[in-house]
C-alpha positions in Angstrom: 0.0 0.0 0.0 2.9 2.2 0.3 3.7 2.2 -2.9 0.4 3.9 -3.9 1.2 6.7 -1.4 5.0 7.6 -2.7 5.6 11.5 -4.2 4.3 10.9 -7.5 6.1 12.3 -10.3 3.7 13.3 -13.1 -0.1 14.6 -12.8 -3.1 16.0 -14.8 -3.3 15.2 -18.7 0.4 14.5 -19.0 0.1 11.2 -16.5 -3.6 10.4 -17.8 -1.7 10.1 -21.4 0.7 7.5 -19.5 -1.8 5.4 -18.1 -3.0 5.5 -21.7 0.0 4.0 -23.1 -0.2 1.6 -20.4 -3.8 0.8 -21.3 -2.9 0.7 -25.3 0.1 -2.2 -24.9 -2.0 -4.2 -22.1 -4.9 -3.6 -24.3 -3.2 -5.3 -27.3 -1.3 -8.1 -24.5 -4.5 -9.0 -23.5 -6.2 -8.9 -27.1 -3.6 -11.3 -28.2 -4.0 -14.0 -25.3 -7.9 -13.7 -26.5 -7.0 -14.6 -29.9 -4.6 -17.2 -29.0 -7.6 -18.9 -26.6 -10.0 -18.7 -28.9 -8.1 -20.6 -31.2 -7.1 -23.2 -28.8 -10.5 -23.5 -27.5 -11.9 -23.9 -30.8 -9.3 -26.3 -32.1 -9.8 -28.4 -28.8 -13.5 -29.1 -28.9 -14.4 -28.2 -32.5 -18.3 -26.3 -31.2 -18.9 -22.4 -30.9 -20.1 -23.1 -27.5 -16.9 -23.5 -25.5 -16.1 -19.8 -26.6 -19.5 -18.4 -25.5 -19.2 -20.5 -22.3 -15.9 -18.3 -22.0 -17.3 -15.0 -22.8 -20.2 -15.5 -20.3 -17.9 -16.8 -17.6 -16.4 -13.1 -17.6 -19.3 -11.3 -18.6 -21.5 -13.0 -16.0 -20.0 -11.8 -12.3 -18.5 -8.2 -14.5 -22.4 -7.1 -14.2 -23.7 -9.1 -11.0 -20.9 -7.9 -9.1 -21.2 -4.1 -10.7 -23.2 -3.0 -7.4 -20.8 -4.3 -4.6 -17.5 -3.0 -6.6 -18.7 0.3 -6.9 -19.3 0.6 -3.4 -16.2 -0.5 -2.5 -14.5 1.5 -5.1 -16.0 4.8 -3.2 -14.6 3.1 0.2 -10.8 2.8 -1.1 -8.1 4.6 -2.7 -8.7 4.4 -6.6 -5.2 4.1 -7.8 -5.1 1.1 -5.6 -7.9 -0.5 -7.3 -6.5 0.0 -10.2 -3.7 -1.6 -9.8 -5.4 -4.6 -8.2 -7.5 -5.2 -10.5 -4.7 -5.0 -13.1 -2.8 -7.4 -11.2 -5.1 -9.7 -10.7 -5.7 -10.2 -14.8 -1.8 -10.4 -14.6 -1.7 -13.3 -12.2 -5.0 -15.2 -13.8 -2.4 -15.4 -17.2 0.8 -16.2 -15.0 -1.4 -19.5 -13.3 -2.3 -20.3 -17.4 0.8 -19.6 -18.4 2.8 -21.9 -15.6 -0.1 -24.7 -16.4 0.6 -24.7 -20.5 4.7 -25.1 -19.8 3.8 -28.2 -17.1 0.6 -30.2 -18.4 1.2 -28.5 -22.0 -2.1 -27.5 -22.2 -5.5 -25.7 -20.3 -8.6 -27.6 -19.5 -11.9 -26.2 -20.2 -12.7 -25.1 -16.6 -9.3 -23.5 -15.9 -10.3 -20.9 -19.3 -13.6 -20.6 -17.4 -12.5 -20.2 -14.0 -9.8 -17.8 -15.1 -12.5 -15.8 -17.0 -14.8 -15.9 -14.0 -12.0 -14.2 -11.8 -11.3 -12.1 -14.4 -14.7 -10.5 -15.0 -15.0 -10.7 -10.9 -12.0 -8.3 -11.0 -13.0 -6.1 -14.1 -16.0 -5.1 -12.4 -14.1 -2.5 -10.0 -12.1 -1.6 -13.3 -14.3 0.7 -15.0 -15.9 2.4 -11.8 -12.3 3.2 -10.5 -10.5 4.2 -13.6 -13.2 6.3 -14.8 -13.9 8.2 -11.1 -10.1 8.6 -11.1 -9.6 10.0 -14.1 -12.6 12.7 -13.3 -10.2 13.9 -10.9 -7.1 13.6 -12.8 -7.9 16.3 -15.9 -9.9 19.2 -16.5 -13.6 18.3 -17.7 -12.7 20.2 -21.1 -11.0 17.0 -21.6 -13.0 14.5 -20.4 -14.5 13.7 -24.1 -10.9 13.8 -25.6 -9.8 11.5 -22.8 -13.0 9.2 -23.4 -11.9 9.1 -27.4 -8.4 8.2 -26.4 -9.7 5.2 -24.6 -11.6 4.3 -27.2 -8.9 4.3 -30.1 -6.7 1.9 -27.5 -9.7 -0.6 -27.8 -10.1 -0.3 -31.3 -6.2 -0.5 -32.2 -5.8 -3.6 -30.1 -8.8 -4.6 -32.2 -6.8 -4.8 -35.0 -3.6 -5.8 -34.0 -4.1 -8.0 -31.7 -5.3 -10.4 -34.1 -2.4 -9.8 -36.5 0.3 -10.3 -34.2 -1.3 -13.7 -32.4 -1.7 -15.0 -35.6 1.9 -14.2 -36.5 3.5 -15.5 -32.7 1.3 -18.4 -32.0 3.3 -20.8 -34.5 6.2 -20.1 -33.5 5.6 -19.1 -30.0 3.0 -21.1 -29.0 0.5 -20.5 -26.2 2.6 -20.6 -23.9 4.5 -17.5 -25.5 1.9 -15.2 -26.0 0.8 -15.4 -22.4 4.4 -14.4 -21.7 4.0 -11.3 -23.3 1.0 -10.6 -22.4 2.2 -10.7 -18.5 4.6 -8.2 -19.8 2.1 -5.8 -20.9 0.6 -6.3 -17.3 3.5 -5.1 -15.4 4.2 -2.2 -18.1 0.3 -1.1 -17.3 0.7 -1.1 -13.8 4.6 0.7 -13.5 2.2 3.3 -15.6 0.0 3.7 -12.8 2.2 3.5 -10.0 4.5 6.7 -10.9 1.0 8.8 -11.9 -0.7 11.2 -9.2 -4.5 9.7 -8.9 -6.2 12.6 -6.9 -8.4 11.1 -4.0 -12.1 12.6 -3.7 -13.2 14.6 -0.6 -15.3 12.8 1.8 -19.3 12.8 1.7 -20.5 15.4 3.5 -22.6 13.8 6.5 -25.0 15.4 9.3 -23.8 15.1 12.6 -24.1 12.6 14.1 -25.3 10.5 11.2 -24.3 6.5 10.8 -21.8 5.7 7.7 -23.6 3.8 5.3 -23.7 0.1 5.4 -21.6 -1.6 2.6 -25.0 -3.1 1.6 -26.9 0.6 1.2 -23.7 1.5 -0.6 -24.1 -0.8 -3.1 -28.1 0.2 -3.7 -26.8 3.9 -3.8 -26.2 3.8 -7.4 -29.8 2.7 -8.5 -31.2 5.3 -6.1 -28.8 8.1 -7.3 -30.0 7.7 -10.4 -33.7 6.7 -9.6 -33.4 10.3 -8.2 -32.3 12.3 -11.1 -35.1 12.2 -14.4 -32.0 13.3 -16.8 -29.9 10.8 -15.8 -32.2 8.1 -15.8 -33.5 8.8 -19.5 -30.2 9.0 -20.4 -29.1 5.7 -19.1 -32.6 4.6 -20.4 -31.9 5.5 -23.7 -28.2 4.0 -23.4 -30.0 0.8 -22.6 -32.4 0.6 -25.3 -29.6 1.2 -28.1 -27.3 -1.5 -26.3 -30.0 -3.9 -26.9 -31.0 -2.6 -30.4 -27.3 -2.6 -31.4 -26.7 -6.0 -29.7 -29.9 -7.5 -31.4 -28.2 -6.4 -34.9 -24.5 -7.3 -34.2 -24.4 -10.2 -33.2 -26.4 -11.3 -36.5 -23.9 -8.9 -38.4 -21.0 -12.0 -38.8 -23.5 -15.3 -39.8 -25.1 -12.9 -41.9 -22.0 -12.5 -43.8 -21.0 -16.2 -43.6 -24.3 -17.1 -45.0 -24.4 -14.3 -47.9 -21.3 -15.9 -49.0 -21.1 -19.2 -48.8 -18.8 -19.3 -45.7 -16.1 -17.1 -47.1 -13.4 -16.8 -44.3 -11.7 -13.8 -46.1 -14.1 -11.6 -46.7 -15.8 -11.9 -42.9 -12.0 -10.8 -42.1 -12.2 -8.0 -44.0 -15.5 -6.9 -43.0 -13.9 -6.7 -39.6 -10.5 -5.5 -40.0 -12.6 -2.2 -41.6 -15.2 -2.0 -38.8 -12.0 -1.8 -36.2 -10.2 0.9 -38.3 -13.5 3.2 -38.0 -13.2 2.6 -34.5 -10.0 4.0 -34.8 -10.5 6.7 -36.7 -13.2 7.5 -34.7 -10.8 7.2 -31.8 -8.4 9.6 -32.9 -11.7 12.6 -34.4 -12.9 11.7 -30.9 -9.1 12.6 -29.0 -8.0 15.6 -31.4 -11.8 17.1 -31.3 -13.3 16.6 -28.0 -16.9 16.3 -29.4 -19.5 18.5 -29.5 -19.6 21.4 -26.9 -23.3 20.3 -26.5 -22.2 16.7 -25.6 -25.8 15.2 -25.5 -25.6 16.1 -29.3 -23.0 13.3 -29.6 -24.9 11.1 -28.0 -28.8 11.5 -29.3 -27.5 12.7 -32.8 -24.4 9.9 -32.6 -26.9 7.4 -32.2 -29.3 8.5 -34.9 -26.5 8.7 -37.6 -24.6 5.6 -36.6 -28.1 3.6 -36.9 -28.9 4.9 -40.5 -25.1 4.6 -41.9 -24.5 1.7 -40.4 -26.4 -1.1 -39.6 -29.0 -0.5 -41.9 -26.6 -0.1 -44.9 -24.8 -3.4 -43.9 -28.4 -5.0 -43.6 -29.8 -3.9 -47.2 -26.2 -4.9 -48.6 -25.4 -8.0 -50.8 -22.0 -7.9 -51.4 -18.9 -6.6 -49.7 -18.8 -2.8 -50.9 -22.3 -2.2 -48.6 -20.8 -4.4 -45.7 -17.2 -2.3 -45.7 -18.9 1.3 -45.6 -22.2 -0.1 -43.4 -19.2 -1.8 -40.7 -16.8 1.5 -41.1 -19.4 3.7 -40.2 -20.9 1.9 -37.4 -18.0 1.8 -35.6 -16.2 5.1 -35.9 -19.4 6.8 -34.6 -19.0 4.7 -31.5 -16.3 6.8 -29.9 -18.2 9.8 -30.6 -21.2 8.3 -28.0 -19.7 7.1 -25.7 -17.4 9.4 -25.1 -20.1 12.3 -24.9 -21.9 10.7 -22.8 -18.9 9.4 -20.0 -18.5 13.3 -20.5 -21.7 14.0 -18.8 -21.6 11.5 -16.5 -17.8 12.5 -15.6 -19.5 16.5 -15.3 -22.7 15.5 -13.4 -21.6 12.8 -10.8 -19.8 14.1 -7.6 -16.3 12.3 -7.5 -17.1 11.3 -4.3 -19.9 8.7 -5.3 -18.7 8.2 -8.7 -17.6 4.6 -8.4 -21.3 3.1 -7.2 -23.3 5.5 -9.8 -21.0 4.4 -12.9 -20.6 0.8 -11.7 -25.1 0.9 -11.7 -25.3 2.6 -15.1 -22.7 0.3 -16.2 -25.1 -2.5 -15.1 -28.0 -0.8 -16.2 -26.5 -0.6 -19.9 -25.0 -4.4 -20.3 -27.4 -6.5 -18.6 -29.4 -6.1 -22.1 -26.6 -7.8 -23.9 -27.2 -11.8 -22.7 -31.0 -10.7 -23.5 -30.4 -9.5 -27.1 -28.0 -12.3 -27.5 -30.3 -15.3 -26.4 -33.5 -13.5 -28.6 -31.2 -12.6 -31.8 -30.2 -16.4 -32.6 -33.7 -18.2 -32.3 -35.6 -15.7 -33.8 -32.8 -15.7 -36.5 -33.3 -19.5 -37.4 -36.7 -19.8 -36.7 -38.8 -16.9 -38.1 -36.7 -14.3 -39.9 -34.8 -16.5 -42.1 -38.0 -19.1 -43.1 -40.0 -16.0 -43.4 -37.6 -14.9 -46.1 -36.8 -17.8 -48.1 -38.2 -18.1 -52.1 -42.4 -17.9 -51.2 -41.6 -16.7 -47.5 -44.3 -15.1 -45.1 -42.6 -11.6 -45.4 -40.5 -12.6 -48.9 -42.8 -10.4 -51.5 -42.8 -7.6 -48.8 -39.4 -7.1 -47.7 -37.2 -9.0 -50.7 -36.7 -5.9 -53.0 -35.0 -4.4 -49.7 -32.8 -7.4 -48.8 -33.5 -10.4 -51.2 -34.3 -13.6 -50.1 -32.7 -16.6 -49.6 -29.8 -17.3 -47.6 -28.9 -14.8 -45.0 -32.1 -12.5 -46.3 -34.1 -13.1 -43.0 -30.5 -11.7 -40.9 -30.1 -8.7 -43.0 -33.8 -8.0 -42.6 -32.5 -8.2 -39.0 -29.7 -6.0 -39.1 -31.1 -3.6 -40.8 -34.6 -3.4 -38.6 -32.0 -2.8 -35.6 -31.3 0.5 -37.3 -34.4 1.2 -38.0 -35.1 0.6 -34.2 -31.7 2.6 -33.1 -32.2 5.8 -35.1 -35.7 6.0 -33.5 -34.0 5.6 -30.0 -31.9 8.5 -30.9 -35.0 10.5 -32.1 -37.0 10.0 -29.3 -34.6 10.4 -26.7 -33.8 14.1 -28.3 -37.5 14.6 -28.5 -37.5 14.3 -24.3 -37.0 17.4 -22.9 -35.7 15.8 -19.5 -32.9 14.4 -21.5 -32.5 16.8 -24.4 -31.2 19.2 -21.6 -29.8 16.9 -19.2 -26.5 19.4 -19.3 -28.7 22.5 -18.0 -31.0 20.8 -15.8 -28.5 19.0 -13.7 -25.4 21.4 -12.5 -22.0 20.0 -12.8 -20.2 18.7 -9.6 -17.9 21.8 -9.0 -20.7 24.2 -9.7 -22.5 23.2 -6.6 -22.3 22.2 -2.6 -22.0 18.3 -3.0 -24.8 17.1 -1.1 -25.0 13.7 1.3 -28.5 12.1 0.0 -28.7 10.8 -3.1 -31.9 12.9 -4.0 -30.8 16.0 -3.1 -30.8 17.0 -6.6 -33.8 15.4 -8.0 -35.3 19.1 -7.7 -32.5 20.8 -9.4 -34.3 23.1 -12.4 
């Protein structure tokens, strides 16, 4: 714990943009042990189902334990969390990496188990990086700082990918788990010698109890319960999460099936869509976004629905797919880094780390829902319905054909159709049209103990 405490030697932007580099090569160390276990996963038990097992073992406890880490993340010293939580992915690939180079390879439960203690961990990760970097840099910068976040995801995105498949041959497993440990340690020496400014205390009546860790962990949902902007916000976050869930995860058998299972040209559907997440990235980090950031958001989500998944929808052929994948993707920056901007502006520091853990809940639990609807319905009523003499061929084939892959496109696209309507009516909601004037932000006000003490703010 000392080590958190020693002088720290750089602060403000200049230390956020060395975390950031941190982020960017543990980003692409940890993108690369993905790759490499995807592969092995799939080349050990031949069936899709051992990677979702994977992806739900870490997605699973990342939103139940949402509540509890952001309580806790309030209750301790962020740069500490931080750094725990970064070690603890770092020592989950150390116990793979020391079981590949004795039994020579993982067995199914040690992925999951790994996963499951990952995603535990990753939890307090978001809550604690993003309330410490409120602190860290002026909130000019917080949608530049959001954008710069977003490009490290999106580079690792793309090569990640290319440099797994380039070590794993000659490497092996076993050696990209190496240097992915690396990356770890880089991450965290990048935290360690950066100033992470601690929040004041809550403000409490005399005499009044601390909070329970259980009421802490409810204070989120009632913070926001409390505040009509916020809550549409988050509300309208939700709805497009499950909208653009709904559409993407059709987006890749869509392809597969429009093309006969061409490998290559799923590839370079996605190696586009990450380089508009990059680009996005970078607009995002030179430009800030709008100085009206719902804007980015309500308008973001409008344009990204109409540009991009209903152009890769309608499309037959590889032209549509590129620009309909490009697009969707580099407006993605652009919204969510408006809207951590108003979050980052609205929320206290204080009790940052149990509201964004909730709205990070909030905004992911409809993700297993849009998954587990988007398959069935995809096999059992949109694609039927759209084969030659189909229920819904003669009305919707001159829009996306029929035949193979017709029923997902009609799909894909409808999820636009769906998303840009979100975006519409979210602006058309005066609550959350204004969300930036009717709520002050943090440093404009007294902070205020009780979590509805600004639900009468004008």
């Amino acid at each position: 714990m000392s080590m958190v405490n020693q002088a720290p030697r750089l602060a403000g932007m200049r230390g956020f943009v060395l975390i950031w580099l941190g982020q960017l090569v543990s980003l692409l160390g940890t993108g690369m042990t993905n790759f490499a276990l995807s592969f092995y996963l799939f080349e050990k038990t031949g069936q899709a189902t051992a990677l979702t097992i994977a992806i739900f073992a870490f997605v699973a406890p990342s939103i139940l334990l949402s509540p509890l880490a952001g309580a806790l993340v309030d209750r301790s010293n962020r740069k500490f969390v931080v750094i725990v939580t970064d070690l603890a992915a770092g020592l989950v690939t150390i116990a793979w990496l020391l079981i590949v180079l004795r039994a020579g390879d993982l067995e199914l439960w040690q992925v999951y188990l790994g996963n499951a203690i990952t995603g535990a961990f990753n939890a307090f990760q978001f809550p604690a990086f993003s309330a410490a970097v409120t602190l860290m840099i002026p909130k000019e910068q917080y949608g530049r700082a959001a954008g710069m976040l977003d490009f490290a995801g999106a580079a690792s995105n793309i090569l990640a990918p290319a440099f797994a498949g380039a070590l794993l041959a000659p490497l092996g497993l076993a050696g990209i788990m190496a240097i992915d440990v690396a990356t770890f340690v880089l991450a965290i020496i990048a935290v360690l010698v950066v100033h992470m400014p601690q929040p004041a205390p809550e403000p409490r009546a005399e005499g009044e109890k601390a909070a329970s860790l259980w009421q802490d962990s409810l204070y989120g949902f009632r913070y926001i319960l409390a505040r009509r902007s916020l809550l549409g916000l988050q509300l309208v976050f939700t709805v497009i999460n499950f909208t653009a869930a709904f559409g993407g995860v059709i987006a890749i058998p869509l392809i597969l099936a429009r093309t006969g299972n061409n490998a290559a040209t799923l590839a370079t559907v996605q190696s586009v869509a990450a380089v508009g997440g990059v680009v996005g990235g970078l607009l995002m980090s030179a430009w800030g976004g709008p100085k009206q950031r719902v804007r980015g958001v309500l308008w973001g989500m409008t344009v990204e629905s109409l540009l991009g998944p209903i152009v890769l929808g309608v499309a037959r052929g590889l032209p549509g797919w590129i620009v309909g994948s490009f697009m969707s993707q580099a407006f993605i920056p652009i919204i969510n880094g408006s809207n951590q901007a108003i979050w980052q502006s609205k929320v206290p520091p204080a009790v940052q780390g149990r509201v964004f853990a909730t709205r990070r809940m909030i905004a992911q639990f409809s993700f297993p829902i849009a998954v587990l609807l988007a398959g069935p319905l995809a096999d059992r009523v949109f694609e039927p319905a759209m084969q030659g003499g189909g229920a819904a061929a003669a009305l919707f084939g001159p829009l996306v054909g029929t035949g193979p892959g017709a029923g997902m496109g009609l799909m894909v696209a409808l999820s636009g159709v769906f998303g840009a309507a979100v975006g519409l009516v979210g602006y058309l909601v005066p609550a959350v049209r204004h969300v930036e004037t009717i709520l002050p932000d943090f440093d404009s006000v007294a902070p205020a103990a009780a979590p509805g003490a600004e639900a009468a703010a004008p």
